[in-house]
Each structure stands twice: as C-alpha cells, then as structure tokens.
C-alpha positions as CSV (number, residue, x, y, z in Angstrom):
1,X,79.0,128.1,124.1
2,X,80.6,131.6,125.0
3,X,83.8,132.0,126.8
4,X,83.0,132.1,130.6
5,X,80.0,129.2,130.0
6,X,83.7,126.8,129.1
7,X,85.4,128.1,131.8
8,X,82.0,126.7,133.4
9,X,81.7,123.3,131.8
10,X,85.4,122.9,132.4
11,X,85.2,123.5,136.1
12,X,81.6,120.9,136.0
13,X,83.9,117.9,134.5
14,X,85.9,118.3,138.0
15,X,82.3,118.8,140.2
16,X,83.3,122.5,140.7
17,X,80.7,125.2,140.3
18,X,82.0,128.9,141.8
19,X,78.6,130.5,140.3
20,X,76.8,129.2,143.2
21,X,79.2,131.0,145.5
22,X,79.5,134.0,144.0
23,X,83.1,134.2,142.2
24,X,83.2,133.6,138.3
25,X,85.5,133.2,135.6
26,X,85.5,135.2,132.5
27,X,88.1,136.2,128.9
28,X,88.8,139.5,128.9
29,X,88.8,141.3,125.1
30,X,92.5,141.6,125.2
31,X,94.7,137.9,124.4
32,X,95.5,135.7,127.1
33,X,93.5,137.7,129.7
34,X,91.3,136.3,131.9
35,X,89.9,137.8,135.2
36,X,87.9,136.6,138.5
37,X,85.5,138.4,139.8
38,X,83.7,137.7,143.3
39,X,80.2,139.3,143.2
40,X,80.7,141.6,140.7
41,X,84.2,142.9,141.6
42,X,87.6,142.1,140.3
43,X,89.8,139.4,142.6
44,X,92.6,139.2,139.8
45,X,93.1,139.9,136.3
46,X,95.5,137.2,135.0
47,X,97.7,137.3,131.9
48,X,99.1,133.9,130.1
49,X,101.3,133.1,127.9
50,X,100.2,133.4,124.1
51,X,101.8,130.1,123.0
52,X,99.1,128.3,124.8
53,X,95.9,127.3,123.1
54,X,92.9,128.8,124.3
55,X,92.1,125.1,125.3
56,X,94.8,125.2,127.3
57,X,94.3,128.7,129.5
58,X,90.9,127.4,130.0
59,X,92.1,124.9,131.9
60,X,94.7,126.5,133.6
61,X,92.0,128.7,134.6
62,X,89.8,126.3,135.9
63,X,92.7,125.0,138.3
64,X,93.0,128.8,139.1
65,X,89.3,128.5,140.3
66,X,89.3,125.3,141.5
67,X,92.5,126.2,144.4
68,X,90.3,127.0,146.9
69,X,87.6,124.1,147.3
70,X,91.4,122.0,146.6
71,X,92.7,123.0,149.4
72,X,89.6,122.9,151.7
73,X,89.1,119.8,151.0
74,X,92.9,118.6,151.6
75,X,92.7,120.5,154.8
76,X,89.7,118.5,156.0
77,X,90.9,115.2,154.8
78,X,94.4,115.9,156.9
79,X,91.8,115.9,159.8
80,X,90.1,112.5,159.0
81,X,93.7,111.1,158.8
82,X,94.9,112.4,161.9
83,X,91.4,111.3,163.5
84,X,91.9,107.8,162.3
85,X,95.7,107.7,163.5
86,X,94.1,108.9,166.6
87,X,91.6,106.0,166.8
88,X,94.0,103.3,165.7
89,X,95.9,104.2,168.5
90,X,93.6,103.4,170.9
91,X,93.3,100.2,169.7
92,X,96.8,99.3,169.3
93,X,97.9,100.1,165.9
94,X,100.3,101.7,164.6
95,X,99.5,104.0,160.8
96,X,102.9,104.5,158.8
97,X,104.1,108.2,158.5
C-alpha cells in the first residue's frame, strides 16, 4: 500500500473519502511532510513533529482532512437541535440547555 493509499484507508475507517471531491492527501519526500492538494494544487504543506511514528502523522493527517465534513456536519446537526427545541416548544416542553 503506498503512502497517500493509508492516508486513504485511514480516512475510509471514519466513512471519509476527499478523492471524490477533489482534495487528497499525500507524504512529501522530506520527513514529517505531508501536503493537501485540491485538484492538483497545493492547499498546505504541513510539517510534524519527528518523534511521532509515521502511524501516528497519518492519523493526524486524516483529522486534518477530515475538519471540514466535521464541521459540516456539526453545523447541520446544531440545526436539527434547534428545530427540535423549536418543535417541543410548541407542544409544551421544555429541552435542557
């Protein structure tokens, strides 16, 4: 399995794939660098620290990669909580802060 296919399998244990959308993950020659790339074109180059395993960067860059569709989706369940408080209002009850 080479590098950026890791990255990939890593992001598939969490239900993430970014290759559909464009923006992929790959190790750069030098240690402990890593960049994403958005159709072909650098987003960020990122540099870690040596003392972690490569196992560990991986990771670390599949949370990197995984942000986005993380926060959409915290975003949108916000909504469904405020729609529900919204509901239960109009039927009387109250939802805890």
């Amino acid at each position: 399995m080479t590098a950026p296919e890791s990255i990939s399998a890593a992001l598939a244990t969490v239900g993430i794939s970014f290759e559909s959308e464009g923006v992929t993950c790959r190790e750069e020659g030098e240690a402990n660098q890593y960049s994403i790339l958005s159709e072909k074109k650098w987003i960020a180059l990122i540099l870690q620290n040596g003392e972690f395993g490569v196992t560990r960067q991986r990771a670390n860059m599949a949370l990197f990669m995984a942000a986005p569709a993380l926060r959409d989706e915290v975003i949108a369940l916000r909504a469904e909580v405020v729609r529900l408080k919204a509901f239960l209002k109009t039927v009387g009850w109250e939802m805890p802060a």
